[in-house]
C-alpha positions, 0 to 999 in steps of 0.5 A: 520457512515462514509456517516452519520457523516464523510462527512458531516463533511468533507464537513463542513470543506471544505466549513468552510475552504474556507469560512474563508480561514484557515486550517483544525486545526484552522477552528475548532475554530469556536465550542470549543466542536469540536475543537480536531477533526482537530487535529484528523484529521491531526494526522490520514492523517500522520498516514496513510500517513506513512503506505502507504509510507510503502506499497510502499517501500516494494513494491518497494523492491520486484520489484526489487529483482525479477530482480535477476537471482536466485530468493531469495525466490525460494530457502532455503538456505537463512539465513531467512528459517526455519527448515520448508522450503522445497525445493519441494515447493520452487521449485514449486514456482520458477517454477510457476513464470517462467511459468507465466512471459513466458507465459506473454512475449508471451501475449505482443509479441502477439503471440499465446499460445499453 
């Protein structure tokens, strides 16, 4: 559907656009019939605009709550765990990460794992 009608479409825009030198909403002008699909259009580039803005921020976030000493996570004594937290777990998570990040630091200094 996307290779049959979407880039076609797309494609038409473009060189509408550039043709006529207008924007993506007004180029639409030229069919009535299609007029609402660069409103669609923009509407969607917010949309996903935001949801990408909040993929980054989380991402963000936990990039720089893994700096902290004790992990927020490696443990339940956190306000947010719930009765089904263990900390057997827990602590097998702490532990894996810690596994990883040294074995990481020994791959950039390049040395040798044993």
């Amino acid at each position: 559907m996307m290779c049959l009608i979407g880039f076609p479409l797309l494609y038409m825009e473009y060189c509408f656009g550039q043709y006529f030198g207008v924007g993506s909403i007004s180029i639409w002008g030229v069919c009535p019939m299609l007029k609402g699909i660069g409103i669609g259009y923009c509407v969607v580039n917010a949309l996903v605009s935001i949801y990408y803005n909040v993929i980054i921020a989380l991402s963000l976030y936990y990039l720089f709550a893994s700096f902290q000493a004790v992990l927020p996570w490696s443990n339940c004594n956190n306000e947010w765990n719930t009765d089904n937290c263990d900390e057997r777990v827990a602590g097998i998570v702490s532990l894996l990460v810690s596994a990883l990040s040294l074995v990481s630091i020994q791959l950039l200094k390049g040395s040798a794992i044993v």
